[in-house]
C-alpha positions in Angstrom: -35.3 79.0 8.9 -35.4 81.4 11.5 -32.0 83.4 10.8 -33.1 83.2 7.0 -36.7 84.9 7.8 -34.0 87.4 10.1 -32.2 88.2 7.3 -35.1 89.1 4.8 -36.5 91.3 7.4 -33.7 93.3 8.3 -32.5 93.3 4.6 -36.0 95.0 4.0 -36.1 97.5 6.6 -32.6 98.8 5.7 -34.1 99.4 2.5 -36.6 100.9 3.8 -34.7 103.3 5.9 -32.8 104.1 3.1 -36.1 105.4 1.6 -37.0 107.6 4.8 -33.3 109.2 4.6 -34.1 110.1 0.2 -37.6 111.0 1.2 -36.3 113.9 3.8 -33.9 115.5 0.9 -35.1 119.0 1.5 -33.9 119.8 -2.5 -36.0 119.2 -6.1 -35.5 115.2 -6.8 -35.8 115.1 -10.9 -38.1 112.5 -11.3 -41.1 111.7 -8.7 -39.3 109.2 -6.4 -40.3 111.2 -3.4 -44.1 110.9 -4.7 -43.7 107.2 -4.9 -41.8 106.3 -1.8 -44.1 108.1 0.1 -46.6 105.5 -1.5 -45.6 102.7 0.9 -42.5 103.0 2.8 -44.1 104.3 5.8 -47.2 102.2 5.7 -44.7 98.8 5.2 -43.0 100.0 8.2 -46.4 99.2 10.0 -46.9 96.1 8.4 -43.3 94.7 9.1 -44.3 95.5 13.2 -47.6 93.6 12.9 -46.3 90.7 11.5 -44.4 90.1 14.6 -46.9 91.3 17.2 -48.1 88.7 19.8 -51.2 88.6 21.3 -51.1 88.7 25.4 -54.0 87.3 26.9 -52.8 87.2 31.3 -52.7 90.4 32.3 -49.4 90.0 33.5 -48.2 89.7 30.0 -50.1 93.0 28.9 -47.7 94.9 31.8 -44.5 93.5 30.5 -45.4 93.6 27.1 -46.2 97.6 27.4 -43.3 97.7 29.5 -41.0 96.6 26.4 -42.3 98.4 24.0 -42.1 101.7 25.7 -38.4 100.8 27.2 -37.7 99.9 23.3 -39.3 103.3 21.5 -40.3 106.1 24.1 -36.8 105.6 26.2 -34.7 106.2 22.7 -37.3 108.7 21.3 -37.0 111.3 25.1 -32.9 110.3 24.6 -32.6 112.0 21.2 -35.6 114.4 21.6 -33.3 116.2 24.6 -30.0 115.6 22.9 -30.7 117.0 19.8 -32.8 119.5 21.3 -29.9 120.7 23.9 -27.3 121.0 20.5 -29.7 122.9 18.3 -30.2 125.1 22.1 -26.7 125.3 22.5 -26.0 126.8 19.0 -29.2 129.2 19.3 -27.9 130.9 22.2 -24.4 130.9 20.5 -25.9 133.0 17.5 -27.6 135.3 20.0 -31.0 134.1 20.7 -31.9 135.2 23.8 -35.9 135.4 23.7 -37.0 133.5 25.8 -40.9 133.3 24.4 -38.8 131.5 21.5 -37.6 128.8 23.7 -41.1 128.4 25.4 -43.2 128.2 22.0 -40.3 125.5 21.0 -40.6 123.3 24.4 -44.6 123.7 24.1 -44.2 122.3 20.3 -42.3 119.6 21.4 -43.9 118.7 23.9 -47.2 118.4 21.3 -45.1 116.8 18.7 -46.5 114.8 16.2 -47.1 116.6 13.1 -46.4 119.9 14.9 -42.5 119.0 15.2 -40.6 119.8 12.3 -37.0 120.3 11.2 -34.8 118.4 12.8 -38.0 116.7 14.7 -39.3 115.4 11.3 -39.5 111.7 11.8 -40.8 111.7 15.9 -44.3 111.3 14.9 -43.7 107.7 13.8 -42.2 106.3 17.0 -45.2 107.7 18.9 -47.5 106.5 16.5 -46.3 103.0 16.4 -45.9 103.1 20.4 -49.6 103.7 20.5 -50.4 101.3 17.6 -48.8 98.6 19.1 -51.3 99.5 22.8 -54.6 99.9 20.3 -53.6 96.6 19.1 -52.8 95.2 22.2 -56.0 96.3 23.7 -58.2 94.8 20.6 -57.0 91.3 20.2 -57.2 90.5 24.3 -61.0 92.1 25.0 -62.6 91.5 21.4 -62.9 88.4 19.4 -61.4 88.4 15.3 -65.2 89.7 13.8 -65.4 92.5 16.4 -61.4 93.5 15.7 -62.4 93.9 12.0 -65.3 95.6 12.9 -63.2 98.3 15.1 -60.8 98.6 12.5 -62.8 99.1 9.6 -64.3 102.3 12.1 -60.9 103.4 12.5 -60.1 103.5 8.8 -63.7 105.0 8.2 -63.1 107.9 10.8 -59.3 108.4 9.6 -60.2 109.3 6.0 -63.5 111.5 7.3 -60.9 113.6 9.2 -58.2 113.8 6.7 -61.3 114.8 4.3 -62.2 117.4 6.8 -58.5 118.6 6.5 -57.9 118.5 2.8 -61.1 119.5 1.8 -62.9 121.5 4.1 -60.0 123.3 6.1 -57.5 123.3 2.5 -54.5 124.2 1.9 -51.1 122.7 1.9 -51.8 119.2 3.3 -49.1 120.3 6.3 -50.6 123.4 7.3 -54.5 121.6 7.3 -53.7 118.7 9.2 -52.2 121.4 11.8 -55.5 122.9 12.1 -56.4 120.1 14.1 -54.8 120.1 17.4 -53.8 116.3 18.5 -50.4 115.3 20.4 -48.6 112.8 19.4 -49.9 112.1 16.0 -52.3 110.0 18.1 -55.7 109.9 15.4 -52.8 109.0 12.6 -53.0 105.7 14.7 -56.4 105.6 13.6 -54.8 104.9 9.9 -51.7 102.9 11.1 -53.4 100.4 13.0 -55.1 99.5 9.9 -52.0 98.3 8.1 -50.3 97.0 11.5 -53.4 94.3 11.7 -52.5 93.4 7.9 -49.0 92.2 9.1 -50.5 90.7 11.7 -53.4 89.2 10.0 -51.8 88.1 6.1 -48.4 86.9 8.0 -48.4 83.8 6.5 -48.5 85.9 3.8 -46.0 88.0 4.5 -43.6 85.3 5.7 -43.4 83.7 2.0 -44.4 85.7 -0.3 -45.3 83.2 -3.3 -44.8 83.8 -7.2 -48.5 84.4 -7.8 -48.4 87.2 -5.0 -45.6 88.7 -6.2 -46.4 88.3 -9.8 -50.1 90.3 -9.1 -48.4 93.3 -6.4 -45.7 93.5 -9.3 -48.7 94.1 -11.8 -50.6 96.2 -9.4 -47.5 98.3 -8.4 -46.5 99.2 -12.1 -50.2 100.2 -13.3 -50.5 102.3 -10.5 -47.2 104.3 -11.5 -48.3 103.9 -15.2 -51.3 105.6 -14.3 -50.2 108.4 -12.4 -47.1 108.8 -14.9 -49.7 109.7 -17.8 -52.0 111.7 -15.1 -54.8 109.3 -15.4 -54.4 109.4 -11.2 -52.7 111.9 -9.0 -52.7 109.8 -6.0 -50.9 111.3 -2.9 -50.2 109.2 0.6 -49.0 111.1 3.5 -49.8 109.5 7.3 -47.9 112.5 9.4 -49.9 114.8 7.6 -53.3 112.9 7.6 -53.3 112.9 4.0 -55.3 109.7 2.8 -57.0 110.5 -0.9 -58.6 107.0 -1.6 -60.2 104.9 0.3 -59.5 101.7 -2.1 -56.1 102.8 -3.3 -54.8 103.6 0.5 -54.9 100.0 0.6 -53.7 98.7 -2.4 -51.0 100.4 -3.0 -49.3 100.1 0.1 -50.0 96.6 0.0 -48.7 95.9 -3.7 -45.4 97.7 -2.7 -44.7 96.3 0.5 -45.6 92.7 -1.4 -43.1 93.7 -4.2 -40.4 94.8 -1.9 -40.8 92.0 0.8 -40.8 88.9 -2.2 -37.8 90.9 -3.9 -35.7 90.5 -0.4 -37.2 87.4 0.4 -35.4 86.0 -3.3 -32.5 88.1 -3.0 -31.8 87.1 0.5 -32.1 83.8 0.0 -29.5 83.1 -2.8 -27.0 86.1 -1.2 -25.9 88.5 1.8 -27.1 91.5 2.0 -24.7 92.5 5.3 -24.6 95.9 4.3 -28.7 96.3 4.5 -28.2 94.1 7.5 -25.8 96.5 8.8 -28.1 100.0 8.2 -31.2 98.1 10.3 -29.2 97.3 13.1 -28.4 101.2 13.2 -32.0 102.3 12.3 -32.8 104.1 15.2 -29.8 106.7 15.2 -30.4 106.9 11.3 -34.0 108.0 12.0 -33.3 110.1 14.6 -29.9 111.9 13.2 -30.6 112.0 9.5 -32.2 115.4 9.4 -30.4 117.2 11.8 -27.1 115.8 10.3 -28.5 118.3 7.0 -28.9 121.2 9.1 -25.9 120.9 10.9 -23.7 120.2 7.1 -25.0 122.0 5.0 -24.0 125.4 5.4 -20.4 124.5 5.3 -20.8 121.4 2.1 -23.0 121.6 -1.1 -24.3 118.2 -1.9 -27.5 116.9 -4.3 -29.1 113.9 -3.2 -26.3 111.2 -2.9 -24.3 113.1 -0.7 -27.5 113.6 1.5 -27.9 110.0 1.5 -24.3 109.2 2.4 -24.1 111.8 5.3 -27.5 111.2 6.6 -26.2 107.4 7.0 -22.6 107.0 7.4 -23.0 109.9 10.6 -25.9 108.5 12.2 -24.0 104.9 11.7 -21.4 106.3 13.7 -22.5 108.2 16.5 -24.9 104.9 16.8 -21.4 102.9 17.5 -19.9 105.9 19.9 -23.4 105.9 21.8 -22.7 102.1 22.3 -19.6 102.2 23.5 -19.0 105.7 24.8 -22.5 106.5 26.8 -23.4 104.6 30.0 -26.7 102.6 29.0 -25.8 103.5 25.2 -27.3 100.9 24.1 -30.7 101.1 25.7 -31.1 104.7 24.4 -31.0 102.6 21.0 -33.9 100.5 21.6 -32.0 97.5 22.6 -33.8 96.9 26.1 -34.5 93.2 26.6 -36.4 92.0 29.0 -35.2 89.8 32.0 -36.8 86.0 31.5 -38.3 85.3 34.7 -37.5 82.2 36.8 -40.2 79.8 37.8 -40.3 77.1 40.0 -42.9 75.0 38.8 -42.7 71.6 37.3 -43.2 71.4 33.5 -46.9 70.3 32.4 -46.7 67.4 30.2 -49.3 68.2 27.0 -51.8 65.2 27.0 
C-alpha cells in the first residue's frame, strides 16, 4: 500500500511540475492554458505537503522537525540562489557591467525576494512560502486545539483576501506591480493564503488518500463548469498566490479544490493499473527543475528559437541533468537537492508494552 500511495504522489507532482515549467513560457500560449493552470497547480502543491504534515507535540520534536524542513528547502533554495546568481554575475561583468549601484539594488532585491525576485528568480517565493507554512502550521496544531486552528485560519484567509483587495482595487494596476506596493520579504503574508490550503491536505487526507468515484465524479463536474463558465465570459476568474491575487472568496476554494481532486483521482486510477516512471522520474528531479527552468530560457534563447514544446523539453531535460551532475559531481550534491535525512536517534530504554 505504501509504495502504491508513493507512486500516485510523485506521479502527480511530476505532473504538476510539468505545469509550473508551461506556466513560466514567457511567449503567447493560443488557448488559456496558462489561465487555467494557474487555477490550481500551485495551490495543489500546498495541499500535497499538508497531507503529509505531522503534528509534533515534545518540544524536542518541534526542533528537529524545523531543523528538517529548513535543511530540506532553505539549504537548496541559498545553494541555487548563489549559483545562479554568480552565473548571471559572471556574464554581466563579461558584457561590461560595471555599476556597481546595479549589483547592490540586485543583492538588496534578493535578499527581499518573494514577489520582488523576478527573472531567473521567478519560482523562489514558493520555497519560502512553504518553509514558513509548514512553521505556522507547526506552531497551530501544538499550542491550539482543532476549533481554535479553524478559527486562526479562517482569519488568515479573511486578512489575505482584504490585502490582495487592498492591492487590486485600491493600489491597481497590473496585479505584479500592486502587490509590490506592499513591501513584505519573503512572500511571508502569501502564507497567510497558503496555509489555508496546506490545513485542507492535512485536514481532508483521508480524502485525499482515496479519492472515491463520487468525489471525483462532483470535482470533475465542478472543474468543467467552472472552465465552461469562464470560456463563455459568464466569470473571469484569475488565481495568482505570488502576486497576492485572490478574486473570490468562494471560488479561491473550490476551484483549487475540484482540480487538485480531479488531478489526484486521475493519478490515483492511472497509477494503479500502470507505471508512470517517467512522472516518477521528473519528481525525483523537482527541485533542480524548479530552480533551473527559467534561467535555462534566458541562457538558450538567444542562440535557439523554440514555441512552447521546446521550452518544455529544455526547461526539463537540463535541469534533469545538471540535477544528476550535482549528485555525483558536487561534494554534498545531494543535500543541495533537498535530500537531507535526519539521523534516527538511538535510545536505550526498554520498549513499553501498550496495555
Amino acid at each position: 500500500m505504501e509504495k502504491k500511495r508513493l507512486s500516485w504522489v510523485d506521479v502527480t507532482k511530476g505532473f504538476l511540475m510539468i505545469l509550473v515549467v508551461i506556466g513560466h513560457y514567457p511567449g503567447q500560449l493560443d488557448f488559456p492554458l496558462g489561465k487555467y493552470i494557474y487555477w490550481f497547480h500551485m495551490p495543489a502543491f500546498f495541499i500535497l505537503s499538508g497531507m503529509f504534515f505531522k503534528p509534533m507535540v515534545e518540544k524536542g520534536q518541534l526542533k528537529l522537525a524545523i531543523h528538517k524542513r529548513f535543511m530540506q528547502l532553505i539549504v537548496p533554495y541559498l545553494f541555487f540562489l548563489v549559483t545562479i546568481t554568480v552565473i548571471r554575475y559572471g556574464m554581466e561583468i563579461g558584457s561590461g557591467n560595471l555599476d556597481v549601484s546595479w549589483y547592490l539594488n540586485d543583492v538588496w532585491t534578493l535578499v527581499i525576494g518573494g514577489r520582488f525576485a523576478r527573472g531567473a528568480y521567478g519560482v523562489f517565493w514558493f520555497v519560502t512560502t512553504l518553509f514558513f507554512t509548514h512553521l505556522f502550521f507547526l506552531w497551530m496544531t501544538k499550542y491550539f486545539n482543532r476549533t481554535k486552528q479553524v478559527i486562526i485560519l479562517i482569519s488568515f484567509y479573511l486578512v489575505a483576501h482584504i490585502e490582495s483587495l487592498f492591492a487590486m482595487r485600491v493600489i491597481g494596476g497590473a496585479p505584479d506591480e500592486a502587490s509590490q506596493s506592499i513591501p513584505m520579504i519573503w512572500n511571508l503574508d502569501v502564507a497567510l493564503m497558503a496555509i489555508v490550503y496546506f490545513a485542507i491536505g492535512y485536514y481532508m487526507k483521508h480524502i485525499w488518500m482515496n479519492v472515491t468515484k463520487p468525489w471525483l465524479i462532483s470535482a470533475s463536474v465542478v472543474s468543467i463548469t467552472a472552465i465552461s463558465l469562464d470560456w463563455y465570459k459568464v466569470i473571469d476568474y484569475h488565481l495568482s498566490m505570488k502576486f497576492l491575487r485572490y478574486e473570490h472568496i468562494l471560488l479561491d476554494l473550490i476551484i483549487p479544490l475540484s482540480f487538485t481532486l480531479v488531478f489526484v483521482g486521475v493519478f490515483q486510477l492511472i497509477a494503479s493499473r500502470m507505471s508512470l516512471k517517467w512522472l516518477q522520474k521528473i519528481e525525483s528531479h523537482s527541485i533542480s527543475i524548479m530552480y533551473l527552468h527559467i534561467f535555462t530560457d534566458i541562457l538558450l534563447n538567444d542562440y535557439f528559437e523554440y514555441g512552447i514544446i521546446g521550452f518544455t523539453a529544455f526547461g526539463l531535460v537540463i535541469p534533469i541533468l545538471t540535477s544528476i551532475l550535482i549528485q555525483k559531481m558536487v561534494p554534498y550534491g545531494k543535500l543541495f537537492l533537498g535530500g537531507f535525512s535526519p539521523k534516527k536517534r538511538k535510545t536505550s530504554a526498554s520498549p513499553v508494552l501498550n496495555s
